[in-house]
N, C-alpha and C positions, 0 to 999 in steps of 0.2 A: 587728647590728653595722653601723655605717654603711658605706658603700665610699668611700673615696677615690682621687681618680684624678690623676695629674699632666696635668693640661692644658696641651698645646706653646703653647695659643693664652696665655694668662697666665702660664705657668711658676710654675704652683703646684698645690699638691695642693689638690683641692675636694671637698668630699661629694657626689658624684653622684648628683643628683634628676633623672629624666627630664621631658620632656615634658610627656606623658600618663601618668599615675599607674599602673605594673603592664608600661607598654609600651617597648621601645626601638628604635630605629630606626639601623641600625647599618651604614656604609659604609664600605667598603675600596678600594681600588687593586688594582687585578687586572693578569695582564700582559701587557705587548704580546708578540702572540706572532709572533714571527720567527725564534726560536730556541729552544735545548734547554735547558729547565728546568734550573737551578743551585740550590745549595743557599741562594744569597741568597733567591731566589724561594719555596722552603721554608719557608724560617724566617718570611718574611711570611703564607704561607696558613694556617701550622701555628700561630703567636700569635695569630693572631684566631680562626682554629679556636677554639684552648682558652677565648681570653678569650669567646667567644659561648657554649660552653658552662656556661664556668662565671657568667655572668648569668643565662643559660636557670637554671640550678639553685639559686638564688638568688631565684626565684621571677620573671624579669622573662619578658615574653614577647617575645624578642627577631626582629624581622624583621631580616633580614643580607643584604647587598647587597655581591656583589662582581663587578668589571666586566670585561669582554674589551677591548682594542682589539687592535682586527683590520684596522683601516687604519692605515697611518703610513708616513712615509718609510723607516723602517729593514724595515718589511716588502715596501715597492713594491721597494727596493735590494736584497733578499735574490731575491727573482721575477726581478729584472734578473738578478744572480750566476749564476742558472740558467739565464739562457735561455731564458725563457718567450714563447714568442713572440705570445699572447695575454699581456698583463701583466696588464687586469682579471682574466683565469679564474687568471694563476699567483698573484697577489697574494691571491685566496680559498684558492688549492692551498693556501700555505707560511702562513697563519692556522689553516687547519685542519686539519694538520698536526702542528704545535706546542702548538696547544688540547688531540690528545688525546694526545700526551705530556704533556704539563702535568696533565692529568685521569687521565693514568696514574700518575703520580708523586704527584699526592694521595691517590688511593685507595690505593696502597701504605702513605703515613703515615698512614691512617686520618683525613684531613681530610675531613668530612663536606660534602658541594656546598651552596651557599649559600640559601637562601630563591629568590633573586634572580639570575640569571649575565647582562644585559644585554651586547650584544654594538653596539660603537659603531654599525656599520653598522645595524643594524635601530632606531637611534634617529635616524637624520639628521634628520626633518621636525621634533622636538623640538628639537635643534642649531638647525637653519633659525629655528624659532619664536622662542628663547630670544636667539639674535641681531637676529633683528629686534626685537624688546623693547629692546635695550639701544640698539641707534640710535635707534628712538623717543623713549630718553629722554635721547639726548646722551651717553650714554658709549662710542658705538663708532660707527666711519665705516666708508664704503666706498668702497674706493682699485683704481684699476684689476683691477674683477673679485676683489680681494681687501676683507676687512674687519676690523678692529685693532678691539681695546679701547683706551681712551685711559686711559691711566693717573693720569694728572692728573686725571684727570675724580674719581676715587677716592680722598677724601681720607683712607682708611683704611689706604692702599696700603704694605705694607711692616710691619702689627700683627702679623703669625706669624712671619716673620724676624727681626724688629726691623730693618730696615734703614730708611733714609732715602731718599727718594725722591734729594736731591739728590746724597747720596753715591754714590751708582749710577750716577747721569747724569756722574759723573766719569771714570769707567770704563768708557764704554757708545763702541765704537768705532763712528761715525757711518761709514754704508755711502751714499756719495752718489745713488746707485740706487736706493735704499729709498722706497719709497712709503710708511710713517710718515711722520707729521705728528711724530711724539718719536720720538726712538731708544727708549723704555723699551716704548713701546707693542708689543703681542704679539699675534698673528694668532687671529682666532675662525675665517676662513676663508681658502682658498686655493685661488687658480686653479690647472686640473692641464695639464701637455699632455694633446697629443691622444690618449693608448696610456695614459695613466694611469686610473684608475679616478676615477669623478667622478661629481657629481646634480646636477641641476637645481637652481638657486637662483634668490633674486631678484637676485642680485648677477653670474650668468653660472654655468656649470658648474663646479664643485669639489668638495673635501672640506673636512671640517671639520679646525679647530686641536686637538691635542689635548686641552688646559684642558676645552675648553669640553664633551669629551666628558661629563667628570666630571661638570660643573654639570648638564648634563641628563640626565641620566641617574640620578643622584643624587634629584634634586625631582624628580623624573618620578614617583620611585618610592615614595621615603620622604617628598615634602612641602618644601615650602622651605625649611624650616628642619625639623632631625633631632637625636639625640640626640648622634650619635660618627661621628667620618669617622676613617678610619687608614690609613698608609700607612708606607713606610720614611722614614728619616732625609734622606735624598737627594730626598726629595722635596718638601720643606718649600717649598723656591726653587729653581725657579721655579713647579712645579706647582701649588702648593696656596695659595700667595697668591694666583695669578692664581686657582683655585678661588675663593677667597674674595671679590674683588673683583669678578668677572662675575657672581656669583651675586649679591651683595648688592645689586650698582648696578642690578642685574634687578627684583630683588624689596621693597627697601627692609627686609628683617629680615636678622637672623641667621643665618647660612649652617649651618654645624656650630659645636654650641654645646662641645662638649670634642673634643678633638684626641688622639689618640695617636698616636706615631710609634715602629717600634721600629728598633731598631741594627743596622749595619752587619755584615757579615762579611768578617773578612781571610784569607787563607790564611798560613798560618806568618809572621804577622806584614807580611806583604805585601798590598796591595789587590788584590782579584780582577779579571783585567784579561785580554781576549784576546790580546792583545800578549804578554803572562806565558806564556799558555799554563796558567794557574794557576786555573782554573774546575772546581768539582767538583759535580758530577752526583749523582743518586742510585744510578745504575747504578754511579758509582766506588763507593759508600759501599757498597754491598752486597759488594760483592767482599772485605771486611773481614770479613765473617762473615754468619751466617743469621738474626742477632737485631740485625742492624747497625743496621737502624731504628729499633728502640727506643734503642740506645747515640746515634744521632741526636738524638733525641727530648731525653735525656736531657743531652747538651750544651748544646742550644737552653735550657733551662728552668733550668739552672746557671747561666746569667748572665740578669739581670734585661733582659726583652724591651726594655726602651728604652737598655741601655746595646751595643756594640761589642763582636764576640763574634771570636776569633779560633778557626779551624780549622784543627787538627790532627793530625797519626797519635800522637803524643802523648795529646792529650786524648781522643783515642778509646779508645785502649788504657784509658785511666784512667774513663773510661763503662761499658767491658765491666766492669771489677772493681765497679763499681756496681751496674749491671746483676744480676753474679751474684750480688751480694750477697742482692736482692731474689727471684731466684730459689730461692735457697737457702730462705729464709724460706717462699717458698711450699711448695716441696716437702718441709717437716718440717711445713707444714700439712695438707697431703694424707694425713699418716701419721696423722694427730689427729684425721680429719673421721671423722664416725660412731661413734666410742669416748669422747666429749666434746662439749660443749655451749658455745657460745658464753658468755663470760658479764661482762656489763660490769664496769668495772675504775676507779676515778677519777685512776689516773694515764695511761688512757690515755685517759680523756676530756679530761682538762690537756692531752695534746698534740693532741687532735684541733683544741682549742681553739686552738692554737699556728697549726697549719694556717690555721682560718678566720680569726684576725688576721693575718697574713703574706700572705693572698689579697683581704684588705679594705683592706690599707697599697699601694695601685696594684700590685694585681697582681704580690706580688714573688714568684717561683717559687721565686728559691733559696732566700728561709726557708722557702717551706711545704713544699723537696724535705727541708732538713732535718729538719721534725716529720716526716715520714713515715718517714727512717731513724730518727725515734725511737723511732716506732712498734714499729718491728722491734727493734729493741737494748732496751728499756724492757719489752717483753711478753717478753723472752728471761728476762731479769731477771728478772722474777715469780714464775719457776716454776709458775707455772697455767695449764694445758690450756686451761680455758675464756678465758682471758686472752688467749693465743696467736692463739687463733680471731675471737675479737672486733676483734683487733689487724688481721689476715686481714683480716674485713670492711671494718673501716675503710679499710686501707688498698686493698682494692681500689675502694669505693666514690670515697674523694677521686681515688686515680688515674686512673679513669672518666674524670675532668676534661682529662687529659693525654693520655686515649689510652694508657696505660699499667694495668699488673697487672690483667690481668682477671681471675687466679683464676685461672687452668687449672692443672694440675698441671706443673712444669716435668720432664724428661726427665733422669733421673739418668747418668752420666755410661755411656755404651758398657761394657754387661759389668757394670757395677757392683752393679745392683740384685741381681740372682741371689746373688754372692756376699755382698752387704752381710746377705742376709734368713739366710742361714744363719750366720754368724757372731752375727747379733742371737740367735737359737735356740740356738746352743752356748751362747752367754752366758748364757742362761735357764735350760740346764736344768742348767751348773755350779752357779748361783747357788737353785736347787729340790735337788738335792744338799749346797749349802753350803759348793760348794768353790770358796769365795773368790777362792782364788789364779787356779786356772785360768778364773773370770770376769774376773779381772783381767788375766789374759794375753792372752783375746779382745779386751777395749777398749784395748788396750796395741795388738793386732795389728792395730784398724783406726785407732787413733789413726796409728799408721806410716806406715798406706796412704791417711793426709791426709781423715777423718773423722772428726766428732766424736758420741758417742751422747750421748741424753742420758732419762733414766730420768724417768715420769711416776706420778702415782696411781693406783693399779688394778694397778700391771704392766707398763704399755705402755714401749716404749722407743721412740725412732724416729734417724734418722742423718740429718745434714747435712753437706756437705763443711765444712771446718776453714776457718777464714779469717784 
């Protein structure tokens, strides 16, 4: 089944042929760390997570590349807020810091570390190299100890936006200070004071522009031209055009050849905004319960990764009943393993099927979360043991994909089991007796206590909560 992908750079869905035949070379936007991981930042490591995975499983052999900056104004100003009185050693402090909250908060959602984790700083001489290339060839100057891409220079300038060059230069407020030759034109480097953190260049001591971390770092690693760059919505412009245009005016090919970008998140319909005070953590999301990450998990993949996702104590609540759903499923599977056999089924091959087209139409999660509750509602249906189990498998193997349903047996509720097994046993030995009634008074008496039994071939019964 072919994959198609909607590509930001054309805005259209395309059969995604890589490269090199088997291979993909696959980069993300990683983040600046000066602060404490939000669950915007989630949602980006955790969508390319799955989307790496599920190419990995797909047969491609994917290399995944996602990057740190660890220099920027907004981390030097965070070193300044503290009071550092060395700024180059606080500006390392407050990057590496944040890096491993950041790396704590993946390995919590089970985002597996990249092929790749390149950290701006340890690429500078690359930065250095990739800018002196582009002045060599006339698309970038150097202006008092600083150096600009010329934007005009790139006549490509504005194909991932759609925007116009000229229409920009409308709105582009002229700073008469400005060492630009255009207002449009954007910094590959930058002189630092003296207490800033800075390298040797040919241009005088500085740091690099951000853009141009990407470009290098990117071809450094995957090649000048790669399979898939990705990044949030927000970063289209100004980030990723100038990617695009430092990169190509360097190299004369194709920078990233499909684009994915995924959506936004709001809080209760509001943008997430320090100002708000409206930023949630994973440390809040936990406080919600002991399975909150997955009810996480399970929101993120309910709306399709490239569309606007608002978060909620609403939509969470309505995750958990998801959630239990699927736990339910499992723990009437654990009642069935060793007494029954797997055994394939062709209406749950139809929906496995359902999965893999809804994961080959760009990666849409929310139909393929649907075929998975098919999975479960459809093998209920059946009535067959072996059906159940197969259903099990399936759906823990697509889950694999998510980071979701491994199998393990889920935890029936406090107290419950002890009494659940002896009432199933009363039930048994009325119904070995033949007295009906009083078997029907046991499944009457846990049907009350919000349980449903449910009677299999052989004898077996087993219990799941009611829903």
């Amino acid at each position: 089944m072919a994959l198609l992908l909607r590509n930001s750079l054309t805005k259209a869905s395309e059969p995604f042929v890589p490269l090199t035949p088997g291979r993909i070379g696959f980069y993300a936007c990683g983040p600046t760390v000066y602060d404490e991981p939000h669950i915007g930042h989630l949602r980006s490591a955790y969508t390319f997570d799955w989307i790496r995975k599920y190419l990995g499983r797909s047969g491609y052999q994917v290399t995944f590349v996602r990057n740190v900056t660890d220099v920027d104004d907004k981390i030097i100003e965070k070193a300044r807020q503290e009071g550092c009185a060395d700024l180059r050693r606080g500006v390392q402090d407050v990057s590496e810091r944040y890096l491993r909250l950041y790396h704590k908060d993946l390995e919590l959602l089970g985002v597996a570390p990249p092929d790749h984790e390149p950290r701006a700083t340890q690429h500078i001489p690359a930065m250095i190299a990739l800018i002196q290339r582009l002045i060599d060839r006339g698309a970038a100057y150097a202006q008092g100890g600083d150096v600009y891409f010329s934007v005009k220079s790139f006549t490509g300038y504005g194909k991932l936006s759609r925007q116009d060059v000229q229409a920009m230069l409308e709105h582009v407020r002229v700073d008469p200070n400005d060492k630009k030759r255009d207002p449009l034109d954007f910094a590959l480097w930058k002189s630092c004071g003296p207490d800033e953190p800075a390298w040797e260049s040919p241009w005088g001591p500085g740091r690099p522009g951000w853009h141009i971390e990407c470009s290098a770092m990117s071809m450094g690693l995957l090649g000048e031209s790669f399979d898939i760059h990705g990044g949030g919505r927000d970063l289209i412009f100004p980030h990723h055009e100038n990617e695009i245009a430092q990169s190509e005016a360097a190299s004369g090919k194709t920078f990233a050849r499909t684009w994915l970008h995924h959506g936004l998140i709001t809080i209760e319909q509001q943008k997430m905004s320090k100002s708000l005070k409206n930023f949630v953590t994973l440390t809040e999301v936990r406080k919600s319960g002991p399975r909150a990450i997955d009810e996480l998990k399970l929101l993120f993949l309910g709306t399709h990764y490239s569309a606007p996702l608002d978060y909620s104590a609403e939509r969470m609540r309505m995750e958990h009943q998801v959630r239990l759903r699927f736990d339910h499923f499992y723990e009437e599977l654990e009642q069935l393993r060793g007494h029954y056999e797997p055994k394939p089924h062709p209406t749950l091959a139809r929906i496995i099927g359902d999965f893999e087209s809804a994961m080959s139409d760009d990666l849409n999660s929310p139909l393929a979360l649907t075929a998975l509750h098919a999975l479960v509602h459809e093998s209920r249906k059946l009535r067959d043991p072996g059906a159940m189990l197969e259903a099990g498998r399936l759906l823990t193997e697509a889950g694999s994909i998510f980071g979701l349903f491994s199998g393990q047996r889920q935890a029936t509720e406090a107290g419950s089991e002890a009494w659940l097994r002896e009432a199933v046993s009363r039930r048994a030995e009325a119904k070995a007796r033949k007295d009906y009634a009083a078997a029907d008074a046991v499944r009457q008496e846990v049907q009350d206590r919000g349980y449903t039994l449910s009677d299999w071939p052989g004898g077996r019964t087993t219990w799941r909560k009611a829903e």
